[in-house]
C-alpha positions, 0 to 999 in steps of 0.5 A: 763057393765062399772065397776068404780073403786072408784076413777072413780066413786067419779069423775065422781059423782062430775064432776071432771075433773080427769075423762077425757073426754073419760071416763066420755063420757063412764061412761054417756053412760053406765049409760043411757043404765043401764050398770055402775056398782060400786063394794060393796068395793067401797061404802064401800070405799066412806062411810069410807071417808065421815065418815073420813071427807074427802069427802062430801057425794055424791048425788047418785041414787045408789043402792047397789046389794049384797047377801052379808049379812053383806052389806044388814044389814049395817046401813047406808041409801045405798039403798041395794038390795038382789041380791039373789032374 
C-alpha cells in the first residue's frame, strides 16, 4: 500500500510537476494494482481548501473508507464507504 499525504495526492491528482518522476511512476503504479491510499484527514484537507477557494476542486475516483461516523455522515458528494462492513 502507497499512503499519499495531501500534498502528494493534489499533485499527482492535478499532474503538478512538484511530484517528481519517482513518485508519481509509484503513485501510478500503485494505483493500477489497487494499492494508493489517502488518509480521511487528507479529504477532509482538500475539501477545506476548495471550500476556501484555493484549490479548485479535483476530479477523482476516490472513494473514502472509514468507520468513522461523522465521515460517513458528512454532507458533501465524497463517495464513502462504511469500512465496518
Amino acid at each position: 500500500m502507497l499512503l499519499l499525504d495531501t500534498h502528494a495526492a493534489i499533485w499527482f491528482a492535478t499532474e503538478d510537476d512538484s511530484l517528481d518522476r519517482r513518485s508519481r511512476h509509484l503513485a501510478v503504479a500503485a494505483l493500477k494494482d489497487g494499492r494508493l491510499s489517502l488518509s480521511a484527514v487528507s479529504f477532509w484537507e482538500i475539501a477545506l481548501l476548495v471550500a476556501k477557494g484555493r484549490l479548485r476542486s479535483i476530479a477523482h475516483r476516490a472513494t473514502l473508507a472509514t468507520a468513522d461516523e461523522r465521515l460517513l455522515k458528512w454532507k458533501h458528494p465524497l463517495k464513502r464507504q462504511d469500512a465496518r462492513r
